[in-house]
N, C-alpha and C positions, 0 to 999 in steps of 0.2 A: 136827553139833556142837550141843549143846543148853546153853541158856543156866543162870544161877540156880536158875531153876525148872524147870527141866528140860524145858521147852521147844525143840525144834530150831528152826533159821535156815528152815527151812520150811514149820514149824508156826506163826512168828510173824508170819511174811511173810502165812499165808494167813490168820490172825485180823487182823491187820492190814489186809488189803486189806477183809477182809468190815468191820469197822466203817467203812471208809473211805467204803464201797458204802452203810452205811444215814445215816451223815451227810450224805451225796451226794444221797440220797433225798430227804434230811427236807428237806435245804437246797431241794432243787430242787421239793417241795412247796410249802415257805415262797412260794418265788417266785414259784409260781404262783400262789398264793391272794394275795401280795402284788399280780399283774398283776390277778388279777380284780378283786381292791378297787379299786387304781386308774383300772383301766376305766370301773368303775362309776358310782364318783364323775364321772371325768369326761362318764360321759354325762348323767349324773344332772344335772350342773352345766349341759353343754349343752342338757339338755331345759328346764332352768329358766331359762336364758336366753333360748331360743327362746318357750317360754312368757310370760315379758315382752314380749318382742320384739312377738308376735303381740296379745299384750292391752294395750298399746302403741299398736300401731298399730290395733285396732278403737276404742281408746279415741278419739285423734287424729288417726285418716284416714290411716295410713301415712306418718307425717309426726314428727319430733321434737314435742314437747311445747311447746320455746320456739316452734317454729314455729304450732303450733294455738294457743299462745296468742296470737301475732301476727295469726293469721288474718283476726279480726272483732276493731271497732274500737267499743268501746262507745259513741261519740258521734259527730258529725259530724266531719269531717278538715279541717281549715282550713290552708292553708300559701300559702306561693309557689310556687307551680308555671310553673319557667323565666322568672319575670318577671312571670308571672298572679297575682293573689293569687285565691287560691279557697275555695269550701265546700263540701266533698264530702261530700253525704250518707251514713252510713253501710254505708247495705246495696251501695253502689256500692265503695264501695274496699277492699281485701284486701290481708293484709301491707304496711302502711306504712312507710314507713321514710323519715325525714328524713336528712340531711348530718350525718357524724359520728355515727350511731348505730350501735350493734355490729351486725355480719353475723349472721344465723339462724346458732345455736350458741353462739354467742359470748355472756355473761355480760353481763347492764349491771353496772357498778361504783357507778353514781352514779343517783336516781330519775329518768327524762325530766323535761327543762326543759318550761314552758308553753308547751305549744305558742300563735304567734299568727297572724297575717297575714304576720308578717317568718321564721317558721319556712322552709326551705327545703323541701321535697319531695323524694326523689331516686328513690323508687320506688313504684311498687302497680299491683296487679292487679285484672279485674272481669271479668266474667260478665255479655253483656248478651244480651236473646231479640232477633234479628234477626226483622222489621224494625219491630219497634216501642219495641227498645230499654230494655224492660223488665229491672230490677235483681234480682237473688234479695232481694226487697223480705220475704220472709217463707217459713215453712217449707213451706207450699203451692206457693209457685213453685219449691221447692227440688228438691221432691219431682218437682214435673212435669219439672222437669230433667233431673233421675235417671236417669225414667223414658224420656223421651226414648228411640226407635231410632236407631241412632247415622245409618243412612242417611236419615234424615229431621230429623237435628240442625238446630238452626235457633239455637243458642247459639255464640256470639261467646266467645274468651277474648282479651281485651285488656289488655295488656302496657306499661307507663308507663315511660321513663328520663327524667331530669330531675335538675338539681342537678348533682353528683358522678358520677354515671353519666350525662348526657347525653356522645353522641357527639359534639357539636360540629356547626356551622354549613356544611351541604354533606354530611354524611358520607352521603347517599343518591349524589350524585353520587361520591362515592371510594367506593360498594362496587361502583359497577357499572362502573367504571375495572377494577377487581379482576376481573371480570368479563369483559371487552370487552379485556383484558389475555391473554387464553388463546381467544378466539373466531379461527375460519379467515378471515381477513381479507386473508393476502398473497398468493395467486393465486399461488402455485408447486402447492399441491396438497399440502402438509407440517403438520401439526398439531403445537403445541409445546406443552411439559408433560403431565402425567401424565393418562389416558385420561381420570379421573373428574372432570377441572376444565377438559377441553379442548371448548369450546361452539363453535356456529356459529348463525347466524343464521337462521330461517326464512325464505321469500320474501311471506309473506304474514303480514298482522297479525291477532292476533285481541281482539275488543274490543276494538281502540284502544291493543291492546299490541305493541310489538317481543316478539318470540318468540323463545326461544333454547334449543338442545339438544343435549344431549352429540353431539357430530358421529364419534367413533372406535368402535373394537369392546370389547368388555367381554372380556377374557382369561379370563376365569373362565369362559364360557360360549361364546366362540365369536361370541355374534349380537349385535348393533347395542346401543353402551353407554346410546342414547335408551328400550331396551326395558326394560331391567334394573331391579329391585323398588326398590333402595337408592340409588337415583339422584335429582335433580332436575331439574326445566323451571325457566324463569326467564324471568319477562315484567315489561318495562319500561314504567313510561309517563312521557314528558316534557311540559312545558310547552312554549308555543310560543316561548320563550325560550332551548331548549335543555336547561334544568333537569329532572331529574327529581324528579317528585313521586311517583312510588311504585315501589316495589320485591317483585315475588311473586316466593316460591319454593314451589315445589309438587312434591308427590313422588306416589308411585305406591303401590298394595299387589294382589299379587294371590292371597292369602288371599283362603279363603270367608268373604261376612259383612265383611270387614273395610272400611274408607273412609279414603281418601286426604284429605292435608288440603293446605291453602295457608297462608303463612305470610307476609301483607302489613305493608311497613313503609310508615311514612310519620313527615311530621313537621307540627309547629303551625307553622314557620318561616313570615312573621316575626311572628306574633304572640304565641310565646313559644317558647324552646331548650327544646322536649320530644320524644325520641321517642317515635315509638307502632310497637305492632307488635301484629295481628291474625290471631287462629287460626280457623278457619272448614274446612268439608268443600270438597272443591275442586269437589263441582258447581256449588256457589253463586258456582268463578270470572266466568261470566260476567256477575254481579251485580257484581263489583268495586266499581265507581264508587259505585252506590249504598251496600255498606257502608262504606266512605272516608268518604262525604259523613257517612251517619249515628253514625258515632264521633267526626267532626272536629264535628258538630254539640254532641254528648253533652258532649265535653269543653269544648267555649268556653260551653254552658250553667253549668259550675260554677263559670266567676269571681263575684266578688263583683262585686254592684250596686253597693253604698254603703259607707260608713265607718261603719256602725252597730259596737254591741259585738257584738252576737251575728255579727258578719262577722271579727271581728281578736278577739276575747277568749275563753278558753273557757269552757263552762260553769259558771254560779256555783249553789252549794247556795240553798237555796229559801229559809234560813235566811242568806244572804249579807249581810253587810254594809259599805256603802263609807263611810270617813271621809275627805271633802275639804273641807278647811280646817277643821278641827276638828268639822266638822258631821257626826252621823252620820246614813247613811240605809240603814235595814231593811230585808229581804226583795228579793228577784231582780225582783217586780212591782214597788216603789216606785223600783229600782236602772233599771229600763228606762226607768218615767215621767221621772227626773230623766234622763236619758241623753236620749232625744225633747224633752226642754224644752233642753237644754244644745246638741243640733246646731240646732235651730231657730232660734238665734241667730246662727248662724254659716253663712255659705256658702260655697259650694266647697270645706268642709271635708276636709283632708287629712288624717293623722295618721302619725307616723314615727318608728320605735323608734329612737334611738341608740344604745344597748347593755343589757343584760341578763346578770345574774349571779344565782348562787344560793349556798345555806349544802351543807355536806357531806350532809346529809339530805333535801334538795332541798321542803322544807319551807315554807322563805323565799328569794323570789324580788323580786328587786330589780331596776328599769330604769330609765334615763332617757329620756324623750320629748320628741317635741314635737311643735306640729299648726301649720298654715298655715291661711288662707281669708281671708273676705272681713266685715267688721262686720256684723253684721243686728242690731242692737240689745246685742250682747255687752256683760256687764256693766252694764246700762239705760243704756247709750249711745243717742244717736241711729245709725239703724241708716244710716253713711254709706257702705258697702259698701267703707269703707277697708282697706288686708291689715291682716292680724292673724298675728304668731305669738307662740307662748306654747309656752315649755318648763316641763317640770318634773320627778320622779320618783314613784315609786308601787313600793311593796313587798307582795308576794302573800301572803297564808298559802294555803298549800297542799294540800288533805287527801290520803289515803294511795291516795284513788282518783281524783285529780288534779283534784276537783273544786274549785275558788276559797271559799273561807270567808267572807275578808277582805281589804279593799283600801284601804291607807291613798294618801293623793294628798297631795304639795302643787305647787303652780305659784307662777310670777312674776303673780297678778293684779295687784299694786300696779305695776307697773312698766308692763304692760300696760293697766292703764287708762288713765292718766298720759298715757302715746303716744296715747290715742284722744280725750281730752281736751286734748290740746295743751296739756299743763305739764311 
């Protein structure tokens, strides 16, 4: 049967299928140059990612960017650290972080407050050359670092919690509860919990350590879990009081070339809530004591001596000016002279922030204080070594690289003389 045009139901069917066959074509060509394109792009896109990624991190050390800018700390680090008030020289402390400042990633909202002496501390890191305790003071030592063979490393990485991350008072003695909680201790001959936390005790000490090692078998391997690469040893040492003062944990490697490290904690308890924890190759375990001693030395050298400015205030531009009591006085040298003439008057000079706020631009910085001591002539009194405290407040201007511009002051001196004068 043949249609209109005279076409048969045979004829249309096979014209019909053959177009059907070259749009079927096209289309399934389309698709594919559609995949390739998309392909493309998207390697295109990952190679450009990767490409950041990689000039990123040669830029930053393999590191986010908020983080390397965190790294190094343009000036010296002054805070309270667990109770201490201190000054940390620059090239000693790495990613700082006070109480309530955003985590690496995290965005500030608002500029850092000025940092003082009442700032808290909660974290930072250092790099120090065992055993002389030497700082990446410059690009020279940096280098020599670098260079270092890792089996002949003689560099310390020292680890700070304090503030908001301190563990709390004892927590060496609750990790080795955690510890001594899983060791073969009941004389039936049964080990409880899982192979890779279940320790026992060595019979003999080394350096002056309790010794302790996986005591069960490694299922993965068949042979003793103390032999296995990804495992830990664990040596204790107490005070004769019972207390533990330090806590190692050390692992193994047995890669060519490669070295094991240790991994010692301790704390400043009780002369300030800080802990420390110290990375080191583990042949230098049986040096222990000695690096203990020369970290816990390193760190009680950064408290402050005295209640000068440059110990509690931070750096003023050279061009600094303080107005107290309407008086102005110039430049960061005339601001020091008047500062050395003002404690000279006063002994056993204390000084003590009561609070601090700032403006949304973190520009204008606002506190009230006050200070304690003893008379040495304050206010051309006779110097009758009578107490003394005087409150007052003092407003910062602030510049964009946190250096101090200007600092207005006023105090109670009328009310305070008056007390020393007996009226």
């Amino acid at each position: 049967m043949k249609d209109i045009n005279g076409t048969s139901e045979s004829d249309s069917l096979s014209q019909n299928q053959g177009a059907y066959g070259k749009r079927r074509a096209r289309r399934g060509k389309w698709c594919w140059q559609t995949y390739l394109v998309a392909g493309l792009v998207i390697l295109l896109t990952y190679a450009t990612q990767r490409t950041a990624t990689i000039a990123e991190a040669l830029l930053f050390g393999f590191q986010p960017p908020e983080m390397a800018a965190a790294q190094q700390t343009p000036r010296d680090v002054v805070g309270n650290l667990g109770g201490m008030k201190v000054v940390i020289p620059r090239y000693y402390a790495e990613y700082v972080e006070y109480d309530r400042d955003p985590g690496f990633g995290e965005k500030r909202k608002v500029p850092p407050p000025v940092r003082t002496a009442e700032s808290r501390i909660r974290s930072f890191g250092m790099d120090v050359r065992y055993p002389d305790m030497k700082g990446l003071i410059d690009k020279q030592t940096r280098e020599e670092k670098r260079r270092q063979p890792l089996r002949e490393d003689t560099w310390l990485y020292v680890g700070i919690d304090a503030g908001e991350d301190y563990p709390g008072d004892g927590f060496l003695d609750r990790r080795t509860k955690g510890v001594q909680g899983n060791v073969f201790d009941d004389g039936a001959g049964k080990f409880k919990g899982h192979w890779r936390y279940t320790y026992e005790r060595l019979p003999d000490r080394f350096h002056e350590l309790d010794a302790f090692v996986l005591s069960g078998t490694d299922p993965r391997t068949g042979r003793p879990a103390r032999e296995s690469e990804d495992t830990d040893d664990i040596y204790i040492h107490r005070k004769a009081s019972g207390e533990v003062d330090a806590f190692i944990k050390c692992g193994r490697t047995y890669v060519p070339g490669g070295v094991a490290s240790c991994g010692l904690r301790f704390s400043l308890e009780p002369k300030a809530g800080v802990g420390v924890h110290v990375s080191f190759r583990r042949d230098l375990l049986p040096e222990w004591q000695k690096i203990q001693h020369a970290v816990h030395e390193l760190l009680l050298s950064f408290e402050a001596k005295d209640a000068s400015a440059d110990a509690s205030i931070p750096m003023p531009t050279a061009d600094f000016t303080i107005t107290s009591g309407g008086v102005d006085i110039h430049s960061r040298a005339e601001f020091k002279k008047w500062v050395t003439v003002f404690l000279a008057k006063i002994n056993d000079f204390e000084f003590h922030v009561v609070e601090t706020f700032q403006n949304e631009s973190g520009d204008r910085v606002a506190s009230r204080w006050r200070f304690t001591g003893k008379n040495n002539g304050f206010l051309d009194t006779e110097p009758c070594q009578s107490p003394i405290e005087m409150c007052g407040t003092a407003v910062w201007e602030v510049r964009e690289d946190g250096l101090l511009q200007h600092n207005w002051v006023e105090r109670n001196s009328h009310e305070v003389y008056r007390r020393l004068v007996g009226k």
